[in-house]
C-alpha positions as CSV (number, residue, x, y, z in Angstrom):
1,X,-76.6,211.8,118.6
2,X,-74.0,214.0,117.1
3,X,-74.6,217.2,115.0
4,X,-73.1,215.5,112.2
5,X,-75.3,212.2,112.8
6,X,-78.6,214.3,113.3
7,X,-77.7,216.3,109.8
8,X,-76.4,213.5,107.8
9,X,-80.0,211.5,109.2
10,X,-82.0,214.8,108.0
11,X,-80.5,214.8,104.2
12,X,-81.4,211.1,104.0
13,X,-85.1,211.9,105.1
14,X,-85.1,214.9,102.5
15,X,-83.5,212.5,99.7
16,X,-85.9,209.8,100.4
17,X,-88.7,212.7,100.4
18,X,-88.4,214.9,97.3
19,X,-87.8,211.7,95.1
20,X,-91.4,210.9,94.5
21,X,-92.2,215.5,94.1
22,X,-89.7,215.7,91.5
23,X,-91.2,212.8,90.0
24,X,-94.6,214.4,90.5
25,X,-93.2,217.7,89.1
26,X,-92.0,216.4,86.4
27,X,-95.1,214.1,85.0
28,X,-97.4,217.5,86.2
29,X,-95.0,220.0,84.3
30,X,-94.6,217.8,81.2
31,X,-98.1,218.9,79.7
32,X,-96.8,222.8,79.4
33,X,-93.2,222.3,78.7
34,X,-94.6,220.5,75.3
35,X,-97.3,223.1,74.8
36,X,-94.6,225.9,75.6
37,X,-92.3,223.9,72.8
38,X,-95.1,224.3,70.4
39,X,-95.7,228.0,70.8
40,X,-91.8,229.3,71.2
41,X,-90.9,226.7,68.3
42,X,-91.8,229.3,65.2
43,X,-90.4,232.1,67.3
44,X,-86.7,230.1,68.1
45,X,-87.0,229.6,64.2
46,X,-86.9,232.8,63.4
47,X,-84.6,234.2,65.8
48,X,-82.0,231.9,64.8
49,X,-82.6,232.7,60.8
50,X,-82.3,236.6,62.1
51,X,-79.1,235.9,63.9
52,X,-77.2,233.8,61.5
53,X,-75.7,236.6,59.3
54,X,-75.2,238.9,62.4
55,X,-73.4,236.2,64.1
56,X,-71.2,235.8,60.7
57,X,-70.1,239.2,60.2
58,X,-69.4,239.3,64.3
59,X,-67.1,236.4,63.4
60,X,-65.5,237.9,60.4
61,X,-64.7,240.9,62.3
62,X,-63.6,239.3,64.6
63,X,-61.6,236.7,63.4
64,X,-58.2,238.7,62.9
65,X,-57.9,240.0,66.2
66,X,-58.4,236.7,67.5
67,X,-55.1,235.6,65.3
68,X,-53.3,238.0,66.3
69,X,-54.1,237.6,70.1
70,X,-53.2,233.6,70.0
71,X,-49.6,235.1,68.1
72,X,-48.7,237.5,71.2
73,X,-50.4,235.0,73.5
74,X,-48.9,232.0,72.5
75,X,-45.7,231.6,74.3
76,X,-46.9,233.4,77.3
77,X,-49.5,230.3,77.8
78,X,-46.6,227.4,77.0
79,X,-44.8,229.9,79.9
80,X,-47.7,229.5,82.4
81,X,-48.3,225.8,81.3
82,X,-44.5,224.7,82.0
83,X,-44.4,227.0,85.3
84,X,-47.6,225.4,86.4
85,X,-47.0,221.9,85.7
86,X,-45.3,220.9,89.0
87,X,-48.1,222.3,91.4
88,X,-50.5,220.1,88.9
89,X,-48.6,217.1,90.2
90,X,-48.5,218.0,93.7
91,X,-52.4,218.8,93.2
92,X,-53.5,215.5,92.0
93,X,-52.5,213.3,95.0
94,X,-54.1,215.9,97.3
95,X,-57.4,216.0,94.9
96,X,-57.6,212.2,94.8
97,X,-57.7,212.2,98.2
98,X,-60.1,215.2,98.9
99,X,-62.3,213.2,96.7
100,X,-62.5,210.2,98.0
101,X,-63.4,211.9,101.4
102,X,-65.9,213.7,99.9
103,X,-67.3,210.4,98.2
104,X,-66.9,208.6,101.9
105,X,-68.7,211.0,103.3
106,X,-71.4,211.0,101.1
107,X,-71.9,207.6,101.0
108,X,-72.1,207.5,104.7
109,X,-74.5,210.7,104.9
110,X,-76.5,208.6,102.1
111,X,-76.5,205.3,104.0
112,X,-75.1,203.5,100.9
113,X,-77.7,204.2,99.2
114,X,-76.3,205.7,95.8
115,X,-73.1,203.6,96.0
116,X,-72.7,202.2,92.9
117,X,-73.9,205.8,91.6
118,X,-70.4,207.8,93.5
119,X,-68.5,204.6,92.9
120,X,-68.8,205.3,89.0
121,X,-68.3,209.2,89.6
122,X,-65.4,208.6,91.8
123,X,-63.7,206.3,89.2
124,X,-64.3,208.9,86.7
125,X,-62.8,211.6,88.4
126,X,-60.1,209.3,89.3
127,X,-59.3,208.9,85.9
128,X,-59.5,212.2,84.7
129,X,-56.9,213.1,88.1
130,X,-54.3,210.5,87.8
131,X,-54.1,210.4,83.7
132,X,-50.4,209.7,84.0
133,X,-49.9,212.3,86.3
134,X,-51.7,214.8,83.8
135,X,-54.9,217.1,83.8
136,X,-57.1,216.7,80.8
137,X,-53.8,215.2,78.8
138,X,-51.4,217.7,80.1
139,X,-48.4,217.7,82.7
């Protein structure tokens, strides 16, 4: 048996393993995450009625160095976004298929187990990859 075999056999064994302990964990913590929700609840309320005006005025303050930052910025980004947009389409290809070896190999390492699960991922990511030859709506 291979490295490879006796590692991908070992994450199976720890999937299949810490299933039912998160589970567990989860059903054992829920007690205390609700009684920790009750106590911090008036203390989150008030924090956030503190912070609202502070968190105003940082915005106000704020807000016309921001315009003029996006007015000297402006062009330079439309510059990097036009330079950038041929290695974008030479980098989807190569992502597509660095994906869909890392999905192979998963599934393998996973004995099919979660296929349907990285068969929805990988279409997803496919997708968002090969949108007309864009990245999130952009060439």
């Amino acid at each position: 048996m291979s490295v490879v075999d006796k590692f991908k056999d070992m994450m199976g064994q720890a999937i299949d393993r810490a299933g039912p302990l998160i589970e567990m964990a989860k059903e054992r913590a829920g007690p205390y995450a609700a009684q920790a929700k009750e106590k911090v609840g008036p203390y989150a309320a008030q924090a956030k009625e503190k912070a609202g005006p502070l968190v105003e005025e940082a915005i106000d303050r704020a807000s016309p160095y921001a315009e003029k930052l996006a007015e000297k910025a402006g062009p330079i980004v439309e510059q990097a976004m036009q330079k950038a947009a041929p290695y974008v389409e030479k980098a989807v290809p190569i992502a597509v298929k660095g994906v869909e070896a890392a999905v192979s190999t998963v599934d393998k390492a996973t004995g099919g187990r979660y296929h349907d699960q990285i068969e929805n991922m990988t279409q997803l990511v496919g997708d968002a990859l090969n949108r007309n030859g864009k990245v999130n709506g952009k060439s």
